[in-house]
C-alpha positions as CSV (number, residue, x, y, z in Angstrom):
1,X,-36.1,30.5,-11.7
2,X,-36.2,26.8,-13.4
3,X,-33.5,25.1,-13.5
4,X,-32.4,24.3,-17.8
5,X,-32.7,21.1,-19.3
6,X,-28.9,21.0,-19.3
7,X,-28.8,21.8,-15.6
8,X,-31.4,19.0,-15.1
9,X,-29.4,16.7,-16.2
10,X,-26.2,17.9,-14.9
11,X,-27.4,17.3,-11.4
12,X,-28.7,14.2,-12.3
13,X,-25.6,12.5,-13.6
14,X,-24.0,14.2,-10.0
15,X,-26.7,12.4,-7.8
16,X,-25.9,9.0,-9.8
17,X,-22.8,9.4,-9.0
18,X,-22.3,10.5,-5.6
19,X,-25.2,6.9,-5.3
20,X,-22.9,4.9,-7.1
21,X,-20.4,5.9,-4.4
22,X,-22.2,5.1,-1.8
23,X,-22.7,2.0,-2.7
24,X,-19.5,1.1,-3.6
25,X,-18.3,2.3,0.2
26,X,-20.9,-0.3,1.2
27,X,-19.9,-2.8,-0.3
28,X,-15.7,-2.5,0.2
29,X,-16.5,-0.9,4.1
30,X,-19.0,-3.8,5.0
31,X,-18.3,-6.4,7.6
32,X,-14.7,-5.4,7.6
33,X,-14.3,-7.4,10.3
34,X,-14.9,-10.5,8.6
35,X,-13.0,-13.0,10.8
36,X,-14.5,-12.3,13.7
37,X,-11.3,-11.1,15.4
38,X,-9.2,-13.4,13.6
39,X,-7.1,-12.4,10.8
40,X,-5.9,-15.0,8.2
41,X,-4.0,-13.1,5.2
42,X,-0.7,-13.6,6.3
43,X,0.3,-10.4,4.4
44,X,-1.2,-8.3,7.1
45,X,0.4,-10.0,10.4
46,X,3.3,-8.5,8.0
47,X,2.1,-4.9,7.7
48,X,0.8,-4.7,11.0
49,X,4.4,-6.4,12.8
50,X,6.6,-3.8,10.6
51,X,3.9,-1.1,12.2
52,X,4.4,-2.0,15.7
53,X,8.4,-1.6,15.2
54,X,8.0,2.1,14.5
55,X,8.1,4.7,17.4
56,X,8.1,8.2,16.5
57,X,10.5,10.2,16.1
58,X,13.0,7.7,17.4
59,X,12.5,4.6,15.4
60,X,10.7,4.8,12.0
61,X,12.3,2.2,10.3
62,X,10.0,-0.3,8.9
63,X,12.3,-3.2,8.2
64,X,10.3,-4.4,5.6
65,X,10.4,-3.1,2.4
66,X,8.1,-5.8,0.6
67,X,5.7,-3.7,0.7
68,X,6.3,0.2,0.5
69,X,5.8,2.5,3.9
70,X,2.5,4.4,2.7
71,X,0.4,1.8,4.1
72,X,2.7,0.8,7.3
73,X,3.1,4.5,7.9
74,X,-0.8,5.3,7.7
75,X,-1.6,2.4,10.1
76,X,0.8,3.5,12.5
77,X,-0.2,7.3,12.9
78,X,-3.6,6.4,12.8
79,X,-2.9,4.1,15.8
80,X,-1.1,6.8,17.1
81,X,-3.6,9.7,16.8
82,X,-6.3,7.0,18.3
83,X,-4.7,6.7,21.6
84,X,-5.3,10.4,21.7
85,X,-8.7,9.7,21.7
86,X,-9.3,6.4,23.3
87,X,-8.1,3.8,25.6
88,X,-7.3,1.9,22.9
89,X,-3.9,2.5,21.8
90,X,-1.3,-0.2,21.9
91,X,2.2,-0.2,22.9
92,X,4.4,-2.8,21.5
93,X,4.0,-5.6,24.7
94,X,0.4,-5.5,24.5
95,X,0.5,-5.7,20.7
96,X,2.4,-8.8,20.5
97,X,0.4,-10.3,23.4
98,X,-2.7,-10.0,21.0
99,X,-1.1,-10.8,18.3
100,X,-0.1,-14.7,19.9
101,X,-3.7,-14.9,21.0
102,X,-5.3,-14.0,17.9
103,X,-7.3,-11.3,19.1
104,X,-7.6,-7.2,18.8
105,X,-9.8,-4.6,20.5
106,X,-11.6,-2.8,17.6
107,X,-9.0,0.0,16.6
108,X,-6.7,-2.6,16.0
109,X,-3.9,-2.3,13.5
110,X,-5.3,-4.7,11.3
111,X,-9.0,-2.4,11.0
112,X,-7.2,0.4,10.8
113,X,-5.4,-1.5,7.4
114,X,-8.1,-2.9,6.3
115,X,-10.3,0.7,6.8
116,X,-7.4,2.8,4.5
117,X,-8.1,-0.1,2.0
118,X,-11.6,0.0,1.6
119,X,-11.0,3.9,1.5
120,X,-8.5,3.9,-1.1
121,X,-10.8,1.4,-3.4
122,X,-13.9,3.5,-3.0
123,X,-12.0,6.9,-3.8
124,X,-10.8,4.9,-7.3
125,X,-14.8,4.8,-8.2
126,X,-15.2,8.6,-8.7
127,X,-11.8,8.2,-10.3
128,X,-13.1,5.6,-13.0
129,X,-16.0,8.1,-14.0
130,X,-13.4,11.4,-14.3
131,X,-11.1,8.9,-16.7
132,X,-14.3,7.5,-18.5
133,X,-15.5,11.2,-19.5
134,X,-11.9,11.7,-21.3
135,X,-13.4,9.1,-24.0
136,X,-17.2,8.0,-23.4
137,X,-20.4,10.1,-22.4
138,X,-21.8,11.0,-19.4
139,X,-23.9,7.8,-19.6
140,X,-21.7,5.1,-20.4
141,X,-19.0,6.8,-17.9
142,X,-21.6,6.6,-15.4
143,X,-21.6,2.7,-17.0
144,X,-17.7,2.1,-16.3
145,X,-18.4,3.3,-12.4
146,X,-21.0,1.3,-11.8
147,X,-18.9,-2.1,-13.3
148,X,-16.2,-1.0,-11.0
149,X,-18.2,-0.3,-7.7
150,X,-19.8,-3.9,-8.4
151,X,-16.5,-5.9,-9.5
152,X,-15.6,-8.5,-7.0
153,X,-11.9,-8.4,-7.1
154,X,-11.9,-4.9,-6.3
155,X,-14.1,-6.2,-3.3
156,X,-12.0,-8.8,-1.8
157,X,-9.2,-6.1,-1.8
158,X,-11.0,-3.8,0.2
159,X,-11.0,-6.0,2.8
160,X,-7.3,-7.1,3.2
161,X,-4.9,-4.9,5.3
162,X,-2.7,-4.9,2.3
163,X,-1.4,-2.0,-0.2
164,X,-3.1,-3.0,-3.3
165,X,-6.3,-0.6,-3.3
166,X,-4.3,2.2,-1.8
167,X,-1.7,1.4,-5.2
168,X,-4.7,1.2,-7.6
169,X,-6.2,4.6,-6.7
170,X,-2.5,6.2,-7.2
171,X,-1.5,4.8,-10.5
172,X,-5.2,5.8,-12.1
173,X,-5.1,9.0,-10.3
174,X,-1.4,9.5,-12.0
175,X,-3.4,7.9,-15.3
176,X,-6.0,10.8,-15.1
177,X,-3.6,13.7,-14.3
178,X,-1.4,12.7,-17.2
179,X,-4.1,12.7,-19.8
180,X,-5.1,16.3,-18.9
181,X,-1.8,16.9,-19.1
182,X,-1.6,15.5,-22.6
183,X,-5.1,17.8,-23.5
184,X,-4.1,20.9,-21.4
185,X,-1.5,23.6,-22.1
186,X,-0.3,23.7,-18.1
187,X,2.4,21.6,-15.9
188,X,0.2,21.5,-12.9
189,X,-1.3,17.9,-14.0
190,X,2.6,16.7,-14.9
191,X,3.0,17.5,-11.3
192,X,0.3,16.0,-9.7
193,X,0.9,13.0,-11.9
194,X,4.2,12.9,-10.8
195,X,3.5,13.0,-6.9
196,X,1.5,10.4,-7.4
197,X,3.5,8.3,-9.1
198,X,6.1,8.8,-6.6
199,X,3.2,7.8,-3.5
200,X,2.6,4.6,-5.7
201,X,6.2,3.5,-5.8
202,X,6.1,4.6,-1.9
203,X,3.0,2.0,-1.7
204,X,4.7,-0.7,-4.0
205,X,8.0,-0.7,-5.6
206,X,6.8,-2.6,-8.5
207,X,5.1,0.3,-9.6
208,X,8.5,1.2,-11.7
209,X,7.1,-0.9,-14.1
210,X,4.8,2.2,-14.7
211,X,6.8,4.6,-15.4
212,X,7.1,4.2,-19.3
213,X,3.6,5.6,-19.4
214,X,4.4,8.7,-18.0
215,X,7.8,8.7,-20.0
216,X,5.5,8.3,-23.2
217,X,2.7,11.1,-22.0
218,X,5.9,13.4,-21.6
219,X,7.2,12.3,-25.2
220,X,3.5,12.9,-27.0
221,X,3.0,16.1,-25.2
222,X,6.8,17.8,-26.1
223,X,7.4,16.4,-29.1
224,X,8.7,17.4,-31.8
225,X,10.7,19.3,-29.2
226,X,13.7,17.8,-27.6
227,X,14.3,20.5,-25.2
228,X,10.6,20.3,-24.4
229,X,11.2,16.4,-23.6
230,X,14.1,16.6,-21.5
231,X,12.5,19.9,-19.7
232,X,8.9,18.3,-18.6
233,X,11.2,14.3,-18.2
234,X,13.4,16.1,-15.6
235,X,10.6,17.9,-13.7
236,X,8.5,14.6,-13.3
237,X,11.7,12.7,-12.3
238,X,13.0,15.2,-9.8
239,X,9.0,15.7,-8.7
240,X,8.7,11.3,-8.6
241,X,11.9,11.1,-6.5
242,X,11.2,13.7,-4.4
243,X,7.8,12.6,-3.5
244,X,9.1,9.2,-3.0
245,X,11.8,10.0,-0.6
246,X,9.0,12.1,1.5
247,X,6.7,9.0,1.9
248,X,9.5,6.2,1.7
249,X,12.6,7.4,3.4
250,X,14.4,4.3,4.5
251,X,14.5,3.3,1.2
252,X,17.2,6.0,0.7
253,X,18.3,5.5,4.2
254,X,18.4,1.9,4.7
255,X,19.6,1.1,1.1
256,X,21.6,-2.0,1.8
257,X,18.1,-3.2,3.8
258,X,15.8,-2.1,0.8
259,X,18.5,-3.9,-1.7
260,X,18.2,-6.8,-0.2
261,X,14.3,-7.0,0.0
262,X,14.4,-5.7,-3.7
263,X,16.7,-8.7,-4.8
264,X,14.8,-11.6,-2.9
265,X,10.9,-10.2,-4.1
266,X,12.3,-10.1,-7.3
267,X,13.8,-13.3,-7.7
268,X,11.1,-15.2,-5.5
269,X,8.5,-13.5,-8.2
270,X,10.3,-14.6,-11.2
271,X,10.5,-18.3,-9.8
272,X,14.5,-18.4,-9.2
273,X,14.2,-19.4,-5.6
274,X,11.8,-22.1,-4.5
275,X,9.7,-21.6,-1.6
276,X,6.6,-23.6,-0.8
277,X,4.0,-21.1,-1.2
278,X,4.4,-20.4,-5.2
279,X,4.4,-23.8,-5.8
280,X,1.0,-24.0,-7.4
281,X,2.7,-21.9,-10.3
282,X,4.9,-24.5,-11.1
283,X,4.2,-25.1,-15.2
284,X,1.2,-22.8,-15.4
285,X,0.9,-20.8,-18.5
286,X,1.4,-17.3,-18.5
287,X,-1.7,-15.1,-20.1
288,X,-3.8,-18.1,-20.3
289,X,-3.4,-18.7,-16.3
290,X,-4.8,-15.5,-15.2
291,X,-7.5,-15.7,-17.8
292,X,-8.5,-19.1,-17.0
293,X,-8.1,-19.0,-12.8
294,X,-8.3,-15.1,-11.8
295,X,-10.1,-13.0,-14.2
296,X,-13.2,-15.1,-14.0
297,X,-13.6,-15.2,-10.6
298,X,-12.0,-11.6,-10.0
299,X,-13.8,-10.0,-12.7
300,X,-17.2,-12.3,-13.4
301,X,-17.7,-13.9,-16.6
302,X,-19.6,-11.3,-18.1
303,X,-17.6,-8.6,-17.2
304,X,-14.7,-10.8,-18.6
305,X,-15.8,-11.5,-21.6
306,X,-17.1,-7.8,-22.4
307,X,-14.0,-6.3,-21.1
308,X,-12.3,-8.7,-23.3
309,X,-14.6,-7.3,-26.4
310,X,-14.5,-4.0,-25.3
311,X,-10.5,-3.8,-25.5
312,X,-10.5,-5.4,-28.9
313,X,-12.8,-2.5,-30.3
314,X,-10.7,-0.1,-28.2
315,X,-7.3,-1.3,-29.8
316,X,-9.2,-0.9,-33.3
317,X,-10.3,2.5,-32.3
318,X,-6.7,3.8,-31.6
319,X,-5.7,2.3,-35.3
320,X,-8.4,4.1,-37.1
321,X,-7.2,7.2,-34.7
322,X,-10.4,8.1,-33.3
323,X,-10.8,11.4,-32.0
324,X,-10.0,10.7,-28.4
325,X,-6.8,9.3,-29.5
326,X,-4.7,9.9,-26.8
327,X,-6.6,9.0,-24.2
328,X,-7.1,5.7,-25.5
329,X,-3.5,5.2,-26.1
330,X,-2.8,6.4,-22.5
331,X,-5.3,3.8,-21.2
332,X,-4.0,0.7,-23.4
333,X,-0.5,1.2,-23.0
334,X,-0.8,1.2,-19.2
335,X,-3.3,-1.4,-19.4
336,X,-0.8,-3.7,-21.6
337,X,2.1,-3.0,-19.6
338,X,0.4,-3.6,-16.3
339,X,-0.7,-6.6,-17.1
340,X,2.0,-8.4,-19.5
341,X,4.9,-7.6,-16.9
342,X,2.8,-9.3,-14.0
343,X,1.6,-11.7,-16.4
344,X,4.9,-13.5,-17.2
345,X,6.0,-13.3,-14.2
346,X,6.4,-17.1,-12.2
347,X,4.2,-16.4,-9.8
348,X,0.9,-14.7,-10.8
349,X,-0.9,-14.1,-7.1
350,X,-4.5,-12.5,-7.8
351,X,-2.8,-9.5,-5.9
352,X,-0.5,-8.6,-8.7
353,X,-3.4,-8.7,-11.4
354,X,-5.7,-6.3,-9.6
355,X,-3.9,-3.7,-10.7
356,X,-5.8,-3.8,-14.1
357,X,-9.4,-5.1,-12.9
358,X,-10.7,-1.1,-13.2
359,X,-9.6,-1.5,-16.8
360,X,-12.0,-4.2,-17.6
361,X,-14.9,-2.1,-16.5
362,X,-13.6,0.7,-18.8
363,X,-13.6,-1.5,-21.4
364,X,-17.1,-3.0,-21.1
365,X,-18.4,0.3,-20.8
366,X,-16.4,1.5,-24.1
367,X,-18.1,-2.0,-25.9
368,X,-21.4,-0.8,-24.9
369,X,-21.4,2.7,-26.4
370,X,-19.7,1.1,-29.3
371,X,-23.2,-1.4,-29.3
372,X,-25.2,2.1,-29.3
373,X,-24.1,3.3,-32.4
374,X,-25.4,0.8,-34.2
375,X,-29.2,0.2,-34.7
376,X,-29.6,-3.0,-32.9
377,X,-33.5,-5.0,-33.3
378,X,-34.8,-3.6,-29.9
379,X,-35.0,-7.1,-29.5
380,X,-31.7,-8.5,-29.8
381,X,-30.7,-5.3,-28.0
382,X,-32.6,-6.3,-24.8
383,X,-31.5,-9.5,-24.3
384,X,-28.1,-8.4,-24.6
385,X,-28.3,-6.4,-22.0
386,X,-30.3,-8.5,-19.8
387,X,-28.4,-11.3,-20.0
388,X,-25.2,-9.3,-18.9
389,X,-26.7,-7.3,-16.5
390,X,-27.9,-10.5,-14.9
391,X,-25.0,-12.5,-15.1
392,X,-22.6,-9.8,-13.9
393,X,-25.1,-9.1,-11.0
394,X,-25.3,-12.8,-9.9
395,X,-21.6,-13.0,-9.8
396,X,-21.2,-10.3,-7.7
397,X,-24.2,-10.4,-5.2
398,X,-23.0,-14.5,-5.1
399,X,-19.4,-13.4,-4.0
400,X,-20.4,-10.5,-1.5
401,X,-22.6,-13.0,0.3
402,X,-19.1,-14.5,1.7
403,X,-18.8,-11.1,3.9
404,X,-22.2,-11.7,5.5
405,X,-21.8,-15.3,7.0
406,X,-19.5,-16.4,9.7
407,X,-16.1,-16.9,8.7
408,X,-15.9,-20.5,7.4
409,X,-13.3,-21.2,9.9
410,X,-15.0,-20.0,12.7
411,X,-18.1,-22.4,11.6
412,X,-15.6,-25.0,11.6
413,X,-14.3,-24.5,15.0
414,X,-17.6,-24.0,16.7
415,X,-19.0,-27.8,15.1
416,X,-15.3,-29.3,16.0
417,X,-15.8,-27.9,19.4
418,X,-19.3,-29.4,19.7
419,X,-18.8,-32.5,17.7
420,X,-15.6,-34.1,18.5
421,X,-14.7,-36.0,22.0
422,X,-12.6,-34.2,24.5
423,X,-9.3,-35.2,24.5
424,X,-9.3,-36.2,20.8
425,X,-5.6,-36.1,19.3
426,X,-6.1,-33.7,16.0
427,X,-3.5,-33.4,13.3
428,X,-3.0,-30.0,11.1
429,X,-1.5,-29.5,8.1
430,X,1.1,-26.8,9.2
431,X,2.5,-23.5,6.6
432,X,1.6,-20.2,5.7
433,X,-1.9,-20.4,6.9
434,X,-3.5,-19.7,10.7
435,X,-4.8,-22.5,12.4
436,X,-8.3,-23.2,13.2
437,X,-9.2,-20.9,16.2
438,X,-10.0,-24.3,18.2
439,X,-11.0,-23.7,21.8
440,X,-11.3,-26.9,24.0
441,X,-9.3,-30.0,25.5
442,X,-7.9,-31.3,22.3
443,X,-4.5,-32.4,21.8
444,X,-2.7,-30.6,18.3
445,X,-0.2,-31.8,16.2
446,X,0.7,-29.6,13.2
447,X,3.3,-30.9,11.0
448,X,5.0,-29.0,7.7
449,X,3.6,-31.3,4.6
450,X,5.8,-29.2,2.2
451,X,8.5,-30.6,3.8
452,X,7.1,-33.9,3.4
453,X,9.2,-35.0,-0.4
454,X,12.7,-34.2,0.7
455,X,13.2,-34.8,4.5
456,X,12.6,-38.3,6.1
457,X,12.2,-37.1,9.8
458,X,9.2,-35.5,8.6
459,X,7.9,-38.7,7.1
460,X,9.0,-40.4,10.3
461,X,7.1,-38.2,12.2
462,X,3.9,-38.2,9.8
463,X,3.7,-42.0,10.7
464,X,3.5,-41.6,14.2
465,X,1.6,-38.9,13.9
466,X,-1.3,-41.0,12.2
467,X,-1.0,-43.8,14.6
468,X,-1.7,-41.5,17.5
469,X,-4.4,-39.1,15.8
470,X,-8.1,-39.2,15.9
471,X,-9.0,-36.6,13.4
472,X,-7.2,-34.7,10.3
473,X,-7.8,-31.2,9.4
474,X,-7.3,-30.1,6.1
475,X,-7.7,-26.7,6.5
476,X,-7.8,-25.3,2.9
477,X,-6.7,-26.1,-1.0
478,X,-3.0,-25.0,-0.6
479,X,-0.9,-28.4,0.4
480,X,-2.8,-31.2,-1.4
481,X,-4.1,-29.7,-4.8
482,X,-0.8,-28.0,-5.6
483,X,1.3,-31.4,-5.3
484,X,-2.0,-33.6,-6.9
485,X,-1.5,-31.3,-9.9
486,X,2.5,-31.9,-10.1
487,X,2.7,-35.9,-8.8
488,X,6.0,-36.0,-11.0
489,X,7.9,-33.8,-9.0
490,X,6.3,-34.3,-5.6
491,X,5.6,-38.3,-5.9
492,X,5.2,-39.0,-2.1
493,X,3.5,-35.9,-0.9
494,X,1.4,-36.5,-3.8
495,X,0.7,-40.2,-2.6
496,X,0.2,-39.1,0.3
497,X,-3.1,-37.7,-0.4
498,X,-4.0,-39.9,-3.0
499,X,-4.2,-42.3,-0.2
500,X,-5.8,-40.2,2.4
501,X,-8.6,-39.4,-0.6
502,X,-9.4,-42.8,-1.3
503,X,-10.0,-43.9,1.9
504,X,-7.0,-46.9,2.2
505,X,-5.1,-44.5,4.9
506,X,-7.6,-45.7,7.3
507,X,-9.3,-42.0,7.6
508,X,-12.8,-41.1,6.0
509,X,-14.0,-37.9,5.3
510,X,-16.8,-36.6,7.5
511,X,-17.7,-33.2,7.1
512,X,-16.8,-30.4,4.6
513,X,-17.0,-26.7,5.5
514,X,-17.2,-24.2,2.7
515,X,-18.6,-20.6,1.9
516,X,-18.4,-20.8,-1.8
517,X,-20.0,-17.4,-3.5
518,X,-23.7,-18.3,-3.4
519,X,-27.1,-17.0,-4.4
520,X,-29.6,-17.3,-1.6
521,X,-33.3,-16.9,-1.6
522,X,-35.5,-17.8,1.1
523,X,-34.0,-17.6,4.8
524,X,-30.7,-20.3,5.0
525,X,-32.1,-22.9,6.8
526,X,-34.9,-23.9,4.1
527,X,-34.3,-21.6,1.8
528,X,-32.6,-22.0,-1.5
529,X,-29.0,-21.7,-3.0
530,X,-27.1,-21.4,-6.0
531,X,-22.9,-21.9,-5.3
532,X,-20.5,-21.5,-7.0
533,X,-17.7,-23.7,-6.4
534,X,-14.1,-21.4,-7.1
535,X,-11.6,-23.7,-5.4
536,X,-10.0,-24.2,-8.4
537,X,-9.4,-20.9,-9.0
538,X,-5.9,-19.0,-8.3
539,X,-5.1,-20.0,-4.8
540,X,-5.0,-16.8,-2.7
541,X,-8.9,-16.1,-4.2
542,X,-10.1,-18.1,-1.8
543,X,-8.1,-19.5,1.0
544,X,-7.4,-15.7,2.7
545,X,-11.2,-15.2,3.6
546,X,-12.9,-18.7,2.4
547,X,-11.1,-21.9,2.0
548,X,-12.7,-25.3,2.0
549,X,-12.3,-27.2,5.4
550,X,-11.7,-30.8,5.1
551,X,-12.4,-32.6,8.5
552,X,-11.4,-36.8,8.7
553,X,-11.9,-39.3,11.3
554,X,-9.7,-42.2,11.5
555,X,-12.1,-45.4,11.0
């Protein structure tokens, strides 16, 4: 019997959807291997040491509460149930032996974080679509996947070993249980909101900052009932807790521990102790920092500037109470809250703003249904489209093109390797950042240029240091452009490389590694490219998985 029209199309909007999948688990389980073996984000050396502490049942303790357990505790009994399976698995020694050479066998701890990353980001895409039915059609739904399958900060997550995809699929899978539980005469979605709000609090304490949206939903949905409020507020809390405790239990049992984490994230985040590695938020703006050095290069410019759009219409649609009301006002409030508490906070890592990137494909979606309804000149229609559906294309294809070259600092160390003369005295800028994987007779200094404006015996040893060295590395952004910016307050470091820049320190500039997102056509020897330079942008964008190499050679 044939299949109705309504069937048809039911199936079809399915198979789009499963594609768009698919193609999203491409592009976040691609090349997850990206370093070759070597892993940069220091974040993850963090994840992966707390895992190797554990041994169950004996010792589960993470001692690290930065980050919540979810992802340390996912690592580890993957590794565990591996070593069933393979010859793989390993113990602590062995661990910590790779870990000082630099290098893992495949099932390493870090692939097995970065795996549950890339997992976590592509289970969000079918979540995006179930969220954009509650206000959009099928089509432009289908529209608010596709932007999030193709937006590049979602991307770059899924391939760090850190919790930030597993936290984004938790807070809008809590974000689509609670609006059926605002449209939906049954608890069972207050539950299920509330376990996962209590796995993303597991994943990331910071997800506290949350919990006013659920506090609202509960409000909308049980008012104008008191007893109806404090009934559903005390179910979720017991259910959040409860939850939490399963997936997090030494933050219960190891209070004093957790405190003590809390207190130093919370007051390193809000700028009240100085370390060298937020340094490049020193005077930035909040709001108008993520919009001018994240957003553009997380989210594209044209998905920017229509999510941007799209929000504006969306806010006007809630005042003129549109029929999907509540939806809408679920979505903004968590949008606004997610965002203005990380935005004014002192430091404003890309990390902590990728919590809302899946909004802005919501929104841009929401602009173009909005566009629909009103009779456009087919002509002026067209190249409205076009030109977004171009320029948000070329962003992303530019920025996945990083994950199919050689890691920059691998290119770096193989022309080093081949380039410079044996026995060649090399000095490294030294903090926060892995070395170049160099191989070969070369003589190393590394020395802590943060240190360089308050402690003479660094200065002392910079001068000799010069005198004996053949080459300087400068191997990304994060020392010299943070003090250049802030020559007031760092006058000597900032001297330093004003010197070393203009050539009067007796050292030139030789080569310059880079993988800047690019557009290729042709094969790359001969071929040609379009980059985009996006050093400027929010530090952690690019010197994680591509910095810019700087190599000198004293003249």
């Amino acid at each position: 019997m044939p299949l109705s029209l309504e069937k048809k199309q039911l199936m079809k909007f399915k198979v789009l959807l499963v594609l768009l999948v698919l193609l999203g688990a491409f592009l976040r389980f691609y090349n997850l291997d990206w370093g070759g073996s070597l892993f940069f984000h220091p974040d993850e050396y963090h994840l992966v040491i707390s895992a190797n502490q554990l041994s169950f049942p004996f010792q589960m303790n993470p001692h690290f509460f930065s980050y919540g357990t979810v992802t340390i505790y996912l690592i580890y009994f993957t590794n565990l149930l591996l070593s069933i399976f393979t010859a793989n698995y390993l113990p602590a020694n062995a661990t910590h032996q790779a870990l000082q050479a630099g290098l893992l066998p495949t099932t390493s701890l870090f692939l097995i974080g970065r795996f549950y990353s890339a997992l976590f980001s592509t289970l969000t895409i079918p979540l995006i679509y179930f969220i954009s039915l509650k206000i959009l059609p099928k089509p432009y739904a289908l529209l608010a996947t596709f932007f999030t399958v193709l937006t590049p900060g979602l991307i770059q997550q899924a391939h760090f070993a850190t919790p930030e995809s597993a936290l984004i699929f938790f807070l809008f899978a809590s974000i689509f249980c609670l609006i059926n539980f605002l449209e939906k005469n049954t608890l069972k979605w207050l539950f299920l909101a509330s376990v996962c709000l209590g796995l993303a609090l597991a994943v990331k304490i910071s997800t506290a900052l949350f919990l006013p949206v659920a506090v609202l939903a509960v409000f909308i949905k049980a008012r104008p009932s008191p007893s109806k409020f404090f009934k559903f507020g005390l179910l979720s809390f017991i259910i959040i807790i409860l939850s939490f405790f399963i997936a997090a239990p030494f933050v219960f049992l190891d209070f004093p521990g957790f405190c003590h984490s809390f207190q130093y994230e919370s007051r390193l985040a809000m700028g009240q102790i100085s370390v060298f590695y937020t340094r490049q938020f020193i005077d930035t703006i909040p709001v108008l920092f993520q919009i001018q050095k994240i957003l553009p290069y997380a989210l594209g410019p044209a998905l920017l500037v229509f999510g941007l759009t799209g929000l504006a219409l969306m806010v006007v649609s809630v005042i003129k109470k549109s029929s999907t009301q509540k939806a809408l006002f679920l979505i903004l409030t968590a949008f606004f809250l997610l965002f203005l508490t990380n935005a004014f906070l002192f430091a404003k890592w890309t990390r902590f703003s990728s919590l809302i990137f899946p909004f802005f494909a919501l929104f841009a979606a929401f602009l173009f249904f909005q566009l629909s309804r009103f009779k456009l000149p087919k002509l002026i229609s067209f190249i409205l489209y076009t030109l977004y559906f171009i320029l948000f294309f070329s962003w992303t294809l530019a920025f996945f093109s990083i994950y199919t070259r050689d890691d920059v600092r691998v290119t770096a160390s193989r022309w080093l390797e081949e380039n410079i003369p044996a026995e060649s005295v090399i000095l490294l800028e030294e903090g926060n950042m892995i070395d170049l994987p160099l191989k070969g007779n070369f003589e190393k200094i590394s020395l802590d240029f943060y240190s360089l404006e308050g402690s003479p015996s660094i200065r002392e040893k910079l001068v000799q240091a010069l005198e004996k060295a053949d080459y300087f590395l400068i191997q990304s952004r994060r020392v010299f452009l943070n003090h250049l910016k802030i020559p007031e307050q760092f006058p000597q470091t900032a001297k330093f490389y004003n010197t070393l820049f203009s050539g009067q320190l007796g050292f030139e500039q030789i080569q310059e590694f880079h993988s800047y997102p690019q557009l290729q056509i042709g094969p790359p020897a001969g071929g040609w490219a379009l980059e985009f330079p996006d050093e400027q942008a929010e530090e952690t964008w690019s010197v994680f998985d591509h910095p810019v190499i700087r190599v000198f050679k004293k003249k």
